[in-house]
C-alpha positions as CSV (number, residue, x, y, z in Angstrom):
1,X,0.0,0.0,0.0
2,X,1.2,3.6,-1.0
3,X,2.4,5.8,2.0
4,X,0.0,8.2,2.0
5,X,1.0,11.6,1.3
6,X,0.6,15.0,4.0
7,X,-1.3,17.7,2.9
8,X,1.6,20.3,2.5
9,X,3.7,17.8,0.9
10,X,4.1,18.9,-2.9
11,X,3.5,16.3,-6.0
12,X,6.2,13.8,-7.7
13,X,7.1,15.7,-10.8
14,X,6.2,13.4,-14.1
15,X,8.9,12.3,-16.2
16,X,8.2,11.9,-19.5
17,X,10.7,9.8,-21.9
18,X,10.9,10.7,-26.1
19,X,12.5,8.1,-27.8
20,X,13.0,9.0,-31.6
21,X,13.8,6.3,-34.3
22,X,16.2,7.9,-37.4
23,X,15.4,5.9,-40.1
24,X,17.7,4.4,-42.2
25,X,16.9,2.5,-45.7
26,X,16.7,4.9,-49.4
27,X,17.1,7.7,-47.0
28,X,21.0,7.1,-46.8
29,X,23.3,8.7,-49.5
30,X,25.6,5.4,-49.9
31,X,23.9,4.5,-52.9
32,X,25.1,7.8,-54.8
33,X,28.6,6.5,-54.3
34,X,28.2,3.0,-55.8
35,X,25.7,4.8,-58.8
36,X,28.5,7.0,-59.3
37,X,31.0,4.0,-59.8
38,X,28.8,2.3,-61.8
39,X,28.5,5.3,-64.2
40,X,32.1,6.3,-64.4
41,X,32.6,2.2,-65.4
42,X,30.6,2.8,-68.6
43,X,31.7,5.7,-69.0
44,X,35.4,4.3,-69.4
45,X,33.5,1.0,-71.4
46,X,32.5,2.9,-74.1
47,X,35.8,4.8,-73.9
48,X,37.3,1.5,-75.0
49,X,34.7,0.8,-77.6
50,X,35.1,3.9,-79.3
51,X,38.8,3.6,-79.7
52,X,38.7,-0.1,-80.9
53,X,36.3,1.3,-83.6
54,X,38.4,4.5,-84.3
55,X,41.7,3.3,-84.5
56,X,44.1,1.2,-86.7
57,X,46.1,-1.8,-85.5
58,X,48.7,-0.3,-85.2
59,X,47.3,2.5,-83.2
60,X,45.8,-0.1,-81.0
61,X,48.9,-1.7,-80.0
62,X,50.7,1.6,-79.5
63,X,48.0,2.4,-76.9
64,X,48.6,-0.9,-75.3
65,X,52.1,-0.5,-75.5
66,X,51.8,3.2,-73.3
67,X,49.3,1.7,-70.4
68,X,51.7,-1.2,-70.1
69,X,52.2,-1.5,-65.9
70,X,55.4,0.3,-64.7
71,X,56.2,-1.9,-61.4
72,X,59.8,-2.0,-62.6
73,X,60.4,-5.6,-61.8
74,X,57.4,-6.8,-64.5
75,X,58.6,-3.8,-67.0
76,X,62.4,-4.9,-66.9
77,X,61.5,-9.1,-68.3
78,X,58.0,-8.4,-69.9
79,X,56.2,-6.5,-72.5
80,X,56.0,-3.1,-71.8
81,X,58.3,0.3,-72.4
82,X,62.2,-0.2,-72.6
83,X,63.7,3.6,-73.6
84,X,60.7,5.8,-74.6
85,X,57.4,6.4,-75.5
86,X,55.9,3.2,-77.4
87,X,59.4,1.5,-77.1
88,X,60.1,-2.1,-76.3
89,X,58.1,-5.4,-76.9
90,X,54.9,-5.3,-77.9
91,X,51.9,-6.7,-75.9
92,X,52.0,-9.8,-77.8
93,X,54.7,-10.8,-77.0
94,X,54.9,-13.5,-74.0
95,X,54.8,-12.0,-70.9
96,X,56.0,-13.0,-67.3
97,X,52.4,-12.2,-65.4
98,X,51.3,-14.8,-63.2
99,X,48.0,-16.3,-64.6
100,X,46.0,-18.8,-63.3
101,X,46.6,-22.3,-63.8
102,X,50.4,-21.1,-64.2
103,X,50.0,-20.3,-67.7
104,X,52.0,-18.1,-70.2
105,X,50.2,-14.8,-71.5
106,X,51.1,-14.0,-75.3
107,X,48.0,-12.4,-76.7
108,X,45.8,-9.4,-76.1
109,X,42.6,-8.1,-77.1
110,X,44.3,-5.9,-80.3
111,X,45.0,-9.1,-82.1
112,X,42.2,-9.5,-84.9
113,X,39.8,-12.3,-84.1
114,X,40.2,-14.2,-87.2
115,X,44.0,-14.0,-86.7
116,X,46.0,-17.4,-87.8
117,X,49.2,-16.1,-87.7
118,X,51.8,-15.7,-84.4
119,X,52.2,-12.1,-83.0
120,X,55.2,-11.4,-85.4
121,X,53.0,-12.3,-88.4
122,X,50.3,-10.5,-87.6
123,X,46.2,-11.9,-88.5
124,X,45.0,-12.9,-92.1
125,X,43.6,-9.8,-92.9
126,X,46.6,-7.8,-92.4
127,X,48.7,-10.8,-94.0
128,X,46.5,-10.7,-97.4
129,X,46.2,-6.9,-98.3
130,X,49.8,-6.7,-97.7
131,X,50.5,-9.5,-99.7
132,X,48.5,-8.1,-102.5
133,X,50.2,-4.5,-102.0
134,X,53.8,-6.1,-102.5
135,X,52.6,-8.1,-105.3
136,X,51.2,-4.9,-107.2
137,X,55.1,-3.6,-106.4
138,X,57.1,-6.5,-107.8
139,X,55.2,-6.5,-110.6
140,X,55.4,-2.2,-111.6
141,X,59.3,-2.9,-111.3
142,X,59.5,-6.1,-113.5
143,X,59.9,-4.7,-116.6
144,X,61.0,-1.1,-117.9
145,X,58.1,-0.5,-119.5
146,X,55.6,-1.5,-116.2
147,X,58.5,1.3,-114.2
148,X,57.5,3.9,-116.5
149,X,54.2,3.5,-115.8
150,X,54.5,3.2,-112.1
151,X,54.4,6.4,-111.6
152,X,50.9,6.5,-112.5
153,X,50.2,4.3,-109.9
154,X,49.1,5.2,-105.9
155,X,49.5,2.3,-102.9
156,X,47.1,4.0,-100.2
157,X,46.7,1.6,-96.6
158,X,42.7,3.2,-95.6
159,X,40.8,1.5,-92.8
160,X,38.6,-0.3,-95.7
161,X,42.0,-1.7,-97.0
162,X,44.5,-0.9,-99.4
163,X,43.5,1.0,-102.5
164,X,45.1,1.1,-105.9
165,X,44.3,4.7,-107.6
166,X,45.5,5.0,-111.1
167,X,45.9,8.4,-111.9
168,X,45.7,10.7,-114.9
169,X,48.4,13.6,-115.1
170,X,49.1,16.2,-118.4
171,X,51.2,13.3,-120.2
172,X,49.2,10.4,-119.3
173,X,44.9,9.2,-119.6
174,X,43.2,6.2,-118.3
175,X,40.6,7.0,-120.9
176,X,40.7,8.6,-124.4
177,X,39.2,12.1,-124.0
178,X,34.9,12.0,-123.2
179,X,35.2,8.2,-123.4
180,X,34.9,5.1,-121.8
181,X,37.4,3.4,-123.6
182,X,40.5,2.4,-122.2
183,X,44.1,3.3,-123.8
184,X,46.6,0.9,-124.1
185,X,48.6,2.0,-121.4
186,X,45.7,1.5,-119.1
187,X,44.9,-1.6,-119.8
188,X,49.0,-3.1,-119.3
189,X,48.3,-1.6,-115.7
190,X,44.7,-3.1,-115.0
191,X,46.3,-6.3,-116.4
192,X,49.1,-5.9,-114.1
193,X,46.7,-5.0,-110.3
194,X,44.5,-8.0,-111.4
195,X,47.9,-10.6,-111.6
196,X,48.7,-8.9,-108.3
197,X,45.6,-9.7,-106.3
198,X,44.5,-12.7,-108.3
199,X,45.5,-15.0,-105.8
200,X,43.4,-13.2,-103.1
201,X,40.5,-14.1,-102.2
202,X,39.3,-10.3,-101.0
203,X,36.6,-8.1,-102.4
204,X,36.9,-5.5,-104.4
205,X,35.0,-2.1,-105.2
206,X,35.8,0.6,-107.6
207,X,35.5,4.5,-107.8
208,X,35.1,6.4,-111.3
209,X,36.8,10.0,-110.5
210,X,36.4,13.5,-112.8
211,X,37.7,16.3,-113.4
212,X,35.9,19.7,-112.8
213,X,35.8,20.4,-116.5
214,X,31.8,21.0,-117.5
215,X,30.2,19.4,-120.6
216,X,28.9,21.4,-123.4
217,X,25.1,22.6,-122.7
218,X,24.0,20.6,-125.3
219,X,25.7,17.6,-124.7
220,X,24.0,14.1,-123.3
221,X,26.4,12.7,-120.7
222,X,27.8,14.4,-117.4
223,X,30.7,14.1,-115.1
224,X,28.4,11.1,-113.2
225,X,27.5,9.4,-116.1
226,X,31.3,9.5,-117.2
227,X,32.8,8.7,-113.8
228,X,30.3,5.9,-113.1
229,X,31.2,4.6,-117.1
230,X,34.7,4.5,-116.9
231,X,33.8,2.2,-113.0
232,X,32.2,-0.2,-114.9
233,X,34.8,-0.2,-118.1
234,X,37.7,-1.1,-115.2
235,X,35.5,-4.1,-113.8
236,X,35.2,-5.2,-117.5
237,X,38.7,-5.1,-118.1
238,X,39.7,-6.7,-114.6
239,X,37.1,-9.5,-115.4
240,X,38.6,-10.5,-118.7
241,X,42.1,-10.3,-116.9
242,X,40.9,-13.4,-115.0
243,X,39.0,-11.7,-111.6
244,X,35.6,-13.4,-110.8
245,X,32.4,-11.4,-111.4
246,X,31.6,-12.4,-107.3
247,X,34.8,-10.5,-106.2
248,X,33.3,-6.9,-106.7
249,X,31.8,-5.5,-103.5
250,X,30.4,-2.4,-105.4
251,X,31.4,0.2,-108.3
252,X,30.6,3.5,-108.3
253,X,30.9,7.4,-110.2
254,X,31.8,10.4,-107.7
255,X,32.1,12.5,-110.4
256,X,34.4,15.6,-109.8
257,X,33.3,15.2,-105.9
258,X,36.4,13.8,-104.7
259,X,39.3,15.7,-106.2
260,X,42.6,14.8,-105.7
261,X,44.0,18.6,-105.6
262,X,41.5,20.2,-104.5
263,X,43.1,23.3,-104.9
264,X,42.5,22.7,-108.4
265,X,39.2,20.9,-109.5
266,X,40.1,21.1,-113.3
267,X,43.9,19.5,-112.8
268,X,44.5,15.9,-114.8
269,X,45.5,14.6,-112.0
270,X,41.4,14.3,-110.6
271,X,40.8,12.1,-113.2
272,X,41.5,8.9,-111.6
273,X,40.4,4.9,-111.3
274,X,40.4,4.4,-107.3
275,X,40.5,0.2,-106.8
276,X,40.0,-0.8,-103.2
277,X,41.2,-4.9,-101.8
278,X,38.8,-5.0,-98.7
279,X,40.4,-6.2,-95.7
């Protein structure tokens, strides 16, 4: 039973307790920090894609070459940097990297995936366009008559493969004036690029090029028309030189859209028969 309280005897003061609850849960901010990660990741992943799709081969592998790991004891026995920028071995080479399983690392993601070759050789692609680009070489210096008329005659690497322009100039003419009939001349080089890439088994597409020089008003054809002709007169003539009809990718007329010296739109030298091997 309660003692019972005197009558001057003031009251027990009430204690109230306030318990709050901080909620935890979305609320928090730690999820920034790993959405943040995660974005700056495919940031750097498309990075990567873009410069596989931008670059050469041999660009790629200079890049490799430059992020190579600089922990001196890997750099001094495995790929990487020896004296300077983009010195040394190249990624492909073996490496001394521990791997699981204890294996050796010799190739890396720059290597073309239908590659048959080793790392010194390089993949098939790069193996058959410069095959056919040293084959179109020999056969300009074979005889005095093919060295004269190597000068006419442009090896350009592009990302589509190597092309083979044969170009007009004041002394020389793929073509007799307005026409698309091929000189003599022309035809001993088109005879010549078709022995060259005969063995390959690549695809080929060809570009008709113009001058700037206009037609007369009254007159029926056109820079296309003539450009486009003279694309179609080179497949002919590589055809009968013994290149199946199923090797050509596409031909095509640019007309004078494409000059050569652009500084000039009416110079010989526009007039030319571009011939691409696709990688």
């Amino acid at each position: 039973m309660a003692a019972k309280r005197g009558k001057n005897e003031p009251p027990k003061p009430i204690i109230v307790k306030k318990i709050t609850v901080v909620a935890a849960g979305h609320h928090g901010g730690a999820w920034k920090v790993a959405y943040a990660d995660f974005v700056t990741a495919m940031m750097a992943f498309f990075l990567l894609l873009w410069i596989l799709g931008a670059t050469t081969e041999k660009q790629r592998k200079g890049i490799a070459d430059y992020f190579t790991p600089t922990l001196v004891k890997n750099k001094e026995a495995s790929a990487g940097s020896a004296a300077g920028l983009l010195g040394g071995s190249s990624l492909t080479d073996v490496d001394d990297y521990p791997h699981r399983a204890g294996q050796t690392g010799t190739k890396t993601l720059t290597i073309p995936r239908d590659a048959t070759g080793g790392p010194k050789e390089g993949g098939t692609k790069v193996k058959r366009t410069m095959r056919a680009k040293q084959a179109v070489m020999r056969k300009l210096q074979s005889t005095a008559r093919l060295r004269m008329l190597a000068k006419q005659v442009r090896l350009v690497d592009t990302r589509q493969g190597v092309r083979i322009d044969l170009v007009d100039d004041a002394d020389f003419s793929m073509f007799r004036m307005s026409t698309t009939v091929l000189t003599p001349e022309a035809s001993e080089l088109i005879a010549v690029i078709a022995e060259a890439v005969g063995p390959d088994a690549g695809q080929l597409t060809i570009r008709g090029h113009t001058d700037a020089l206009p037609y007369k008003a009254d007159a029926r054809g056109n820079n296309w028309s003539l450009s486009a002709g003279r694309a179609e007169a080179t497949r002919q003539a590589l055809m009968r030189d013994g290149i199946p009809e199923d090797r050509f990718n596409r031909i095509e007329g640019v007309a004078d859209r494409e000059l050569l010296i652009p500084s000039n739109p009416q110079d010989p030298r526009n007039r030319r028969i571009s011939i691409t091997l696709l990688d």
